[in-house]
N, C-alpha and C positions, 0 to 999 in steps of 0.2 A: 504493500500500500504506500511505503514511504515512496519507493521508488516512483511509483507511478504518478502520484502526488510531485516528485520533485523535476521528474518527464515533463508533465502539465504544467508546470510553472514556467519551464524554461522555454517551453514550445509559446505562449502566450507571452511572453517577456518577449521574445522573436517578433512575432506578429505585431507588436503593438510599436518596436523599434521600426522594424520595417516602412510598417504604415502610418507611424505620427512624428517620427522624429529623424529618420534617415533625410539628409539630402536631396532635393530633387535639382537633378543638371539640367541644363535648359539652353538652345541654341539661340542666338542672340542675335534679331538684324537691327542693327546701330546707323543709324542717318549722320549723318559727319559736316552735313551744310557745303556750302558750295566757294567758301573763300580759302579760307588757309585749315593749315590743321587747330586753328583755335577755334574753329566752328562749333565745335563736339559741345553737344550739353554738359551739365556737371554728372548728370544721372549716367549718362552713356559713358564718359569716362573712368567712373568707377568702375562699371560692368568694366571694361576693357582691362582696367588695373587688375580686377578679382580674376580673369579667365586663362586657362590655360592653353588656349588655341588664338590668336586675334588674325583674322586672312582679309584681306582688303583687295574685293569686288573691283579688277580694274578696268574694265571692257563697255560698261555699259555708258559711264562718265568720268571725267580725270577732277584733280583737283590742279589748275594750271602750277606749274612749277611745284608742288610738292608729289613727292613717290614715299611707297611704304618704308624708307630709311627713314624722311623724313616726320613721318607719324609717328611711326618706333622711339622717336627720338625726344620727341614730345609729349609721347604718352608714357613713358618710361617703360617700353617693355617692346619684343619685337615684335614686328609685321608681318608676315607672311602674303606675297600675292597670289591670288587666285584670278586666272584670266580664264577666258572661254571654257579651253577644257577641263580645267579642273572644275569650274563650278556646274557645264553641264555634263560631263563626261565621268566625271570624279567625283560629284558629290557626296557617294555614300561613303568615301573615305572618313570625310569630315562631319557628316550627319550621321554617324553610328558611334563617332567619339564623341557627340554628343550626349550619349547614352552614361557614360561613365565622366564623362568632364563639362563644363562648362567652356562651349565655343562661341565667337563671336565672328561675323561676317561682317566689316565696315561699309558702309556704301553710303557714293558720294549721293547728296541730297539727300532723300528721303527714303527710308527702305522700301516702297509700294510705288516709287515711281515709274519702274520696274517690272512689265510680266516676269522674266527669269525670279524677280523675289519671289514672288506668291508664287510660282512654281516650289520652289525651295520649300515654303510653308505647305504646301499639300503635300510632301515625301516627308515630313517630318510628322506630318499626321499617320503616316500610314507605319512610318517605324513605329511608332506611339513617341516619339520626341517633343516636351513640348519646349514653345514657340512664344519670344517675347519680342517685340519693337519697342524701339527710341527714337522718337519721330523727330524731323527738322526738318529747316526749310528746302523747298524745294525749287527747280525752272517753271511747276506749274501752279505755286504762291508767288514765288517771288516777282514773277514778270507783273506783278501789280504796277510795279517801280517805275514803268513806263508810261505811267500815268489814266492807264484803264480798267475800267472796274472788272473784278475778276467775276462778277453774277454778270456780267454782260460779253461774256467769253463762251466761243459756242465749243464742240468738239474739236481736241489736239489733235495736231493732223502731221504724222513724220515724211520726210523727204529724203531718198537717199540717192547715193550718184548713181547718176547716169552713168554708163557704158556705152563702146561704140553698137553693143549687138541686144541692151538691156535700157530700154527707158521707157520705166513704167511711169501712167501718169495716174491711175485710179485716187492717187492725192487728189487730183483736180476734181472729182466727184465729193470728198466728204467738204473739200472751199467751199463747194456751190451749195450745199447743204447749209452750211454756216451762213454765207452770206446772204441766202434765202430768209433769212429771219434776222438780219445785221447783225449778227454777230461775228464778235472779233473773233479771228484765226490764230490762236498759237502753232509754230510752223517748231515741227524738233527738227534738228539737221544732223544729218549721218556723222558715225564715226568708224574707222575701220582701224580697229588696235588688234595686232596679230593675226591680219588676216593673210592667207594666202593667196599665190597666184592661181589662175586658172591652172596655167602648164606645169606649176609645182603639186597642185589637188590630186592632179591625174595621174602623175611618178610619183605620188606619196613621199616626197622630200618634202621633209619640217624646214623649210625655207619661206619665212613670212618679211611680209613687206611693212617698210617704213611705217608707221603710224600716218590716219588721215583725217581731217577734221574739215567737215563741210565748213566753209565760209557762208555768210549772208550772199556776199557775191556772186558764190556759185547758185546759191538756192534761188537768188532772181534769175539769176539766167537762165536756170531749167522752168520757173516760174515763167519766164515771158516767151520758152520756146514751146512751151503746153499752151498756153494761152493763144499763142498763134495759129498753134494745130487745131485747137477745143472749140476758141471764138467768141466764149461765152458770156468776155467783158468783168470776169470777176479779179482777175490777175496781170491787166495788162501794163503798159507803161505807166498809166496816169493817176491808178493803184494807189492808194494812201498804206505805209507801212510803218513798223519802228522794227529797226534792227538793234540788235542788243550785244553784247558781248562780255562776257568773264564778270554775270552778274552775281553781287555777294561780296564780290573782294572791291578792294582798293580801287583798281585799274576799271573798273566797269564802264562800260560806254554805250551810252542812249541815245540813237539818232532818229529823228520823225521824219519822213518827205515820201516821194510820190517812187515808186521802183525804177522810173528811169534813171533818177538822181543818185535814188542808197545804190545804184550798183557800180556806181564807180566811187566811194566811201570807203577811205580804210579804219576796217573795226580793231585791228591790232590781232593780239595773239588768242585760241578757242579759249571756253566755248562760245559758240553762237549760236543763236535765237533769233527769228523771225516772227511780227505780227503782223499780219493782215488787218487791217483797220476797219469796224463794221461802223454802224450807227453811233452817233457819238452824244454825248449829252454835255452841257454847258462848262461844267466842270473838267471832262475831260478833253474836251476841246484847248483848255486853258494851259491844264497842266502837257498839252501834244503840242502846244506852238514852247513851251521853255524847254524842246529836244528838238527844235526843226534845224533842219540843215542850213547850213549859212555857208556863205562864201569862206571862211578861214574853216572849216572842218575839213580834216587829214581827207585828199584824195590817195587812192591806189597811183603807185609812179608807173 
């Protein structure tokens, strides 16, 4: 009977550590903001002190001039980068060490600006992992900055390069959607970080190309050459726009005028942002003439 009795004690001593007082590890997507690494909340930076994995998401957005050294360095612990493959190829690496450790995934902006995130959060549902966010600001709060209201901002509409054998325009279908009801157009513009060539994809050499970051520049010009083809009058020359660039930080650069104008504008170094201009109201009229184009804004040489 003692035995049994002292069986049953320890089995319920078990049970009760188990389930009220063990640890529960937790995969962490951490929003970092979009200027320097002093972006990070206080909350998110602790997480990142407390865990024993921190990988920082580099593919989808950069933070301009700082790399995962430079995080590591600030946050006092290292970085680990995760690009393309690892986070869609390799994730259960990192999401099963989640199980036994507390991992964190940095990502620049906002963790859900992101399909690939919320992917990330439905495989961590199905390991039974759970699943915490540290939200900050993002390209799709932040472009408030340019002076228009973000409740009068229709559907984000991404744009990527063209190719000489590859130039989709189905973009110019959700414009005219937007502009059917004046709403402003937030335009995301392509990045290409560790992508490969066509001719290297196909001889499977890990040989990737230069890093590439759409310009506003380029996104008018694919804008006015769909426009040409489409007709439609939503995106042509005479087009009211605000091109943006490396908003959040220091360097940020806000320019209003009409797409013949912004495409000869130099916006300096990524990221860039484009908005389509819809209906406008009193106020935002005010604050789009203190970004218009003038005679001394930086031209392209």
């Amino acid at each position: 009977f003692l035995s049994f009795s002292l069986s049953l004690f320890i089995y319920i001593y078990i049970y009760i550590f188990r389930n009220h007082f063990q640890t529960i590890m937790v995969f962490y997507l951490v929003g970092i903001g979009l200027g320097n690494e002093k972006d990070i909340t206080v909350k998110g930076l602790e997480i990142v002190k407390a865990a024993s994995l921190v990988l920082l998401e580099s593919y989808t957005a950069i933070l301009p001039g700082i790399d995962a050294t430079a995080l590591g360095d600030f946050y006092g612990r290292p970085v680990e980068v995760a690009d393309r493959e690892r986070v869609e190829q390799e994730a259960d690496s990192f999401l099963d060490k989640a199980k036994d450790e507390d991992v964190v995934m940095l990502v620049v902006g906002d963790p859900f600006g992101a399909t690939t995130h919320t992917d990330l959060v439905t495989r961590c549902a199905e390991k039974g992992v759970p699943v915490k966010a540290v939200n900050n600001a993002s390209i799709m709060n932040a472009i408030g900055c340019c002076g228009l209201q973000l409740y009068n901002f229709g559907r984000t509409v991404s744009v990527v390069f063209f190719t000489e054998k590859w130039r989709p325009d189905s973009f110019y279908d959700r414009i005219a959607t937007n502009h059917s009801c004046g709403a402003h157009t937030l335009l995301l513009l392509d990045i290409k970080v560790k992508e490969q060539s066509e001719e290297n994809m196909i001889r499977g050499r890990k040989i990737f190309e230069p890093p590439r970051f759409m310009s506003v520049n380029q996104c008018i010009e694919q804008l006015l050459e769909v426009e040409e083809k489409r007709g439609g009058g939503i995106c042509g020359p005479e087009s009211e726009a605000v091109g943006v660039a490396q908003i959040g930080s220091e360097e940020e650069k806000i320019v209003y005028g009409k797409l013949k104008d912004l495409v000869s504008v130099d916006f300096g170094p990524p990221l860039h942002s484009l908005v389509l201009v819809g209906n406008t109201d009193e106020v935002e009229r005010e604050m789009l003439k203190s970004f218009a184009i003038t005679d001394s804004t930086p031209r392209l040489s």
